[in-house]
C-alpha positions as CSV (number, residue, x, y, z in Angstrom):
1,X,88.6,156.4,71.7
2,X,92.0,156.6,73.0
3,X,91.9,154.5,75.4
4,X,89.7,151.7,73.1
5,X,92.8,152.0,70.4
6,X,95.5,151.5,73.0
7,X,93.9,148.4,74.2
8,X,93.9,146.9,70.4
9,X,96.8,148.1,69.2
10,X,99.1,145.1,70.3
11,X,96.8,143.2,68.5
12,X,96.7,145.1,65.5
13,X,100.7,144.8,65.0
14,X,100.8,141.1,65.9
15,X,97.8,140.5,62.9
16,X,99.3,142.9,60.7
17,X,102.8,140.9,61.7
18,X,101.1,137.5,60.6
19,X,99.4,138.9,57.4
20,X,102.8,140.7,56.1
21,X,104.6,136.8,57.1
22,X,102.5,134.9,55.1
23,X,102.1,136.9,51.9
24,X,105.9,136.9,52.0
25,X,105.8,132.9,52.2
26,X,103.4,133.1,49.3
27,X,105.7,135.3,47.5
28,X,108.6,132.9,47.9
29,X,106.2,130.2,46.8
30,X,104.9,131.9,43.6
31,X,108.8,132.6,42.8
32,X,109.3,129.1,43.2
33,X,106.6,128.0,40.9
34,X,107.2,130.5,38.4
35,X,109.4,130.2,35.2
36,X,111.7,132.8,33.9
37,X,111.8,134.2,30.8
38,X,113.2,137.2,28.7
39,X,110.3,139.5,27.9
40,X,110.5,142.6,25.6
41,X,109.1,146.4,26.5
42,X,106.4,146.7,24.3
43,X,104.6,150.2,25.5
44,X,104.7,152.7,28.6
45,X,101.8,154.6,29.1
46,X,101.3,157.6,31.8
47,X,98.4,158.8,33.2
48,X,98.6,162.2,32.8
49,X,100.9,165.0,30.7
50,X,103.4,165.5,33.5
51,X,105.0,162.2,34.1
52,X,106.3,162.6,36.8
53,X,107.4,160.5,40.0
54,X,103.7,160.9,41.2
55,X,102.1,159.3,37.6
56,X,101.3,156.2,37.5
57,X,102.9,154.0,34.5
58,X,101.3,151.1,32.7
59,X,104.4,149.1,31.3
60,X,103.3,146.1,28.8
61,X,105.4,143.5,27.8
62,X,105.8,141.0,24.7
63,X,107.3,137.6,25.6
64,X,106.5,133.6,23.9
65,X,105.6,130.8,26.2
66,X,105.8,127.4,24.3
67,X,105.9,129.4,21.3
68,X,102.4,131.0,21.7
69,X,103.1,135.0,22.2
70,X,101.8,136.7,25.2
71,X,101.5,140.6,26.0
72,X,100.8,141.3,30.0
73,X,100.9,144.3,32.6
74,X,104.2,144.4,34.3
75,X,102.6,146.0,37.4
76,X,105.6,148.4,38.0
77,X,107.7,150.9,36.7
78,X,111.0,151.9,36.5
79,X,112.8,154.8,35.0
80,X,115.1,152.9,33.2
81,X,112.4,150.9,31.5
82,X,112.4,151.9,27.8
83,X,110.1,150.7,25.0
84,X,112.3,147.7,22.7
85,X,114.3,146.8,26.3
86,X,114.5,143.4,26.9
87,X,114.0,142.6,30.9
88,X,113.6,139.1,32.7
89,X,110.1,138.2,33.9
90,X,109.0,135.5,35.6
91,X,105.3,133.9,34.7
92,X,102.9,131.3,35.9
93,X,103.3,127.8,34.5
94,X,99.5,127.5,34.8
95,X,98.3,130.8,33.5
96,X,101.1,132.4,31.6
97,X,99.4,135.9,31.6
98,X,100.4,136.2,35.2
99,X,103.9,137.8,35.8
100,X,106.2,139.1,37.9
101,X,109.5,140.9,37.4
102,X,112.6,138.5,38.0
103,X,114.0,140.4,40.3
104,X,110.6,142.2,42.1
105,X,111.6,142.6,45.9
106,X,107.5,142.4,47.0
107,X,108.9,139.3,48.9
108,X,111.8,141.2,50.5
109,X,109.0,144.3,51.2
110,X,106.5,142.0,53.1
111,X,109.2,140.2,55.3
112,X,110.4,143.6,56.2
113,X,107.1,145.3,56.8
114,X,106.2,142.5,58.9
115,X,109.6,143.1,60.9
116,X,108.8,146.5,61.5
117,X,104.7,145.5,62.9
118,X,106.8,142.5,64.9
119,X,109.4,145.6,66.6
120,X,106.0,148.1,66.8
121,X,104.3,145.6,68.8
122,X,107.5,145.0,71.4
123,X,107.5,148.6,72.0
124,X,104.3,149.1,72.7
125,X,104.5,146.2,75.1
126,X,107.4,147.5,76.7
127,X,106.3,150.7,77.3
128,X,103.3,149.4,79.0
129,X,105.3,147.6,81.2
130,X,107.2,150.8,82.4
């Protein structure tokens, strides 16, 4: 088993390197495509009593798109988010239920994650070496 994972594990970090690369290219290209917008806090919900750092939070926000109102999942929280805050989104031209927050750093999190795999994958190959 050891000896089985050692022999993949280059490989591993240099797909794991590739996959984090290109879902931060497709990040940049969604930003791209997407339109911003001023969106309003319309509910937070928690998942359980305690609400803690550990609960997971279902914000929902109002915002119009050609006039025609829209209410979506944010997809994260923050504890400044408060219900009747107004915060910048970003949505899809094409489907306008689809957003993002204006200034979401998935992007910034894939590029670096792929940075680490890409530095993971040089020292296991220099330690091999040695």
């Amino acid at each position: 088993m050891n000896r089985l994972f050692r022999k993949f594990t280059p490989l591993i970090l240099i797909a794991a390197t590739v996959i984090f690369t290109l879902l931060g290219i497709k990040g940049i290209k969604d930003r791209k495509a997407f339109t911003q917008t001023t969106a309003t806090i319309s509910s937070i919900t928690c998942d359980d009593a305690v609400g803690d750092e550990d609960s997971n939070y279902r914000v929902m926000v109002k915002y119009s798109v050609d006039g025609k109102e829209y209410e979506s999942e944010l997809g994260e929280y923050s504890s400044n988010m408060k219900e009747g805050k107004e915060i910048e989104i970003k949505y899809n031209p094409k489907n306008p239920n689809e957003i993002i927050t204006a200034g979401s750093f998935s992007v910034i999190m894939y590029f670096g994650l792929a940075f680490i795999s890409l530095i993971s994958f040089f020292v296991v190959i220099l330690k091999r070496i040695r």
